[in-house]
C-alpha positions in Angstrom: 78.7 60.2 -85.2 82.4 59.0 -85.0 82.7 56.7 -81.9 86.6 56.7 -81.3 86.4 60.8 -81.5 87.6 61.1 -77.9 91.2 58.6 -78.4 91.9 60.5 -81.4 91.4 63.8 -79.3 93.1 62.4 -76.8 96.2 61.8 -79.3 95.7 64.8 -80.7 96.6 67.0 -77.4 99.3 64.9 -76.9 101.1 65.4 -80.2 99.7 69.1 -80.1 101.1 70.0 -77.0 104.3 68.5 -77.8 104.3 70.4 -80.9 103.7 73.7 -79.1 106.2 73.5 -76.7 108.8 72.6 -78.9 107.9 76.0 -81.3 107.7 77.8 -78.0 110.8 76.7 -76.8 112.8 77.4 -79.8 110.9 80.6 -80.4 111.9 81.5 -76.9 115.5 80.9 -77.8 115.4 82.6 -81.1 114.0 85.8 -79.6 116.0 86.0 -76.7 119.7 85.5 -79.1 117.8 88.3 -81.2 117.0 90.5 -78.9 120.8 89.8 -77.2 121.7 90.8 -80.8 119.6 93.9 -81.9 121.0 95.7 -78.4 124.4 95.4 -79.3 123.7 97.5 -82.3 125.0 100.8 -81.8 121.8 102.5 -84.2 119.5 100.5 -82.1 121.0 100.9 -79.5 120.6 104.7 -79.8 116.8 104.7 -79.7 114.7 103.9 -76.4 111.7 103.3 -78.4 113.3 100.6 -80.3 115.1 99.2 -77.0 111.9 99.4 -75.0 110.1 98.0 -78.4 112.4 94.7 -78.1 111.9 94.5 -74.3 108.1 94.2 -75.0 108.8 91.4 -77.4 110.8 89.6 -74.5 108.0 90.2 -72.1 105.0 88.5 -74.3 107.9 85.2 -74.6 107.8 85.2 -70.8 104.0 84.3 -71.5 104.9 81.1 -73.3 104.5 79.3 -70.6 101.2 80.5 -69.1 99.9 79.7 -72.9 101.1 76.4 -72.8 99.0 75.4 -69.5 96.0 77.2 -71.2 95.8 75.7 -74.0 96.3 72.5 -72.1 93.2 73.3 -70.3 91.5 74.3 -73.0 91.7 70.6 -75.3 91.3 69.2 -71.9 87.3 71.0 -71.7 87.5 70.5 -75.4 88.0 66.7 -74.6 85.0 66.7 -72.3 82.7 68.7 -74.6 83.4 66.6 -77.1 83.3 63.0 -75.1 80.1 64.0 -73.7 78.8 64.8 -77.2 80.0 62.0 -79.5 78.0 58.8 -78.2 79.4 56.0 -76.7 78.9 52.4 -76.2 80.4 50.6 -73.3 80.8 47.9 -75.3 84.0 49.6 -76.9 85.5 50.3 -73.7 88.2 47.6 -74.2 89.0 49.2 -77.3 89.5 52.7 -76.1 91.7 51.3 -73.2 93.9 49.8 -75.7 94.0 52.9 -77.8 95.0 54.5 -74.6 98.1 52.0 -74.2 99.3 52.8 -77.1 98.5 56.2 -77.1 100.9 56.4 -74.0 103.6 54.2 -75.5 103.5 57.3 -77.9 103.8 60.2 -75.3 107.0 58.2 -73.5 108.7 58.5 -76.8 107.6 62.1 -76.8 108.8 62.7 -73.1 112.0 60.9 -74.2 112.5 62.9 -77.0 111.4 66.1 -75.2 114.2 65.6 -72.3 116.8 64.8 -75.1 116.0 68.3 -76.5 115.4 70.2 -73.5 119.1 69.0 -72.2 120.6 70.9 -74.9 122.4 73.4 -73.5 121.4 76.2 -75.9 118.1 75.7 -74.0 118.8 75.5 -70.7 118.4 79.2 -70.0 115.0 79.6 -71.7 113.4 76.0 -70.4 114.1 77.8 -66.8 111.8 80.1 -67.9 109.0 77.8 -68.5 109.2 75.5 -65.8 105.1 74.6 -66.3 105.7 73.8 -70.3 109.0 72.1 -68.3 106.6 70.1 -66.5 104.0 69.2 -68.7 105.8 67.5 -71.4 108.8 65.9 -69.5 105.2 64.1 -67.2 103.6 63.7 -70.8 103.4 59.7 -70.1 101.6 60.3 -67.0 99.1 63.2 -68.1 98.4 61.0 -71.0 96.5 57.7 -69.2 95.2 60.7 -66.9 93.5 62.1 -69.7 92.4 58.9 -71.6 90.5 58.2 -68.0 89.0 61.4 -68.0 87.5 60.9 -71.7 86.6 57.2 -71.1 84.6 58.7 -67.8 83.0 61.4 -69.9 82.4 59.2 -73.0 81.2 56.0 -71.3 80.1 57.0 -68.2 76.6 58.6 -69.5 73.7 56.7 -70.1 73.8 54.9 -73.9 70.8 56.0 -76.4 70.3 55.2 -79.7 70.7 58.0 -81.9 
């Protein structure tokens, strides 16, 4: 089996969550100016089933950010699964703490880059909406060593056989 499967998971629902909430942030913003858009129509704006259509669409982006922290969960028990799984010998332990550094040197530029997007002011309505997703990414750097910990725990933490 693949002994450094947990750091690569663990970079993976870094960059992955990053990813997700910048499509859902934009997608957020894109709907809404649609939406804005499509009710200004006056032929759309003639037909409640097409106005009550477009205020169904605005209600599932309202859910962005409730599927953000899911999904964050989710790779998190993914993470576990998978550390428990994958067998591990404490002797790499150094070398997943340092994967973890860097790992984390990655997610500051992320939280950087996250906060210079987020400050936009064509986002600024919609990133109220998702204060969680808000959350999440802009504390990226800190979630990230909380998560290598939790797969070195799970990873290292069980007792070593030979497989």
């Amino acid at each position: 089996m693949n002994k450094k499967a947990s750091v690569q998971d663990v970079a993976l629902i870094i960059v992955l969550l990053f990813s997700l909430a910048i499509v859902a942030l934009v997608g957020k913003v894109a709907f809404s100016e649609f939406n804005a858009r499509m009710g200004n129509i006056t032929v759309v704006n003639s037909s409640q089933v097409t106005l009550d259509a477009l205020d169904d669409g605005y209600n599932v982006t309202n859910k962005y950010d409730y599927v953000m922290f899911t999904i964050f969960m989710g790779l998190l028990i993914a993470l576990i699964i998978t550390g428990w799984l994958v067998g591990g010998n404490p002797l790499f332990t150094f070398v997943y703490f340092i994967a973890i550094v860097i790992i984390t040197i990655l997610a500051i530029v992320l939280s950087y880059v996250w906060n210079r997007v987020s400050t936009n002011t064509i986002f600024t309505t919609a990133l109220a909406e998702m204060p969680i997703t808000d959350f999440m990414i802009s504390n990226i750097h800190i979630i990230t060593p909380v998560i290598g910990f939790i797969g070195l725990l799970v990873m290292f933490a069980k007792p070593y056989t030979e497989q």
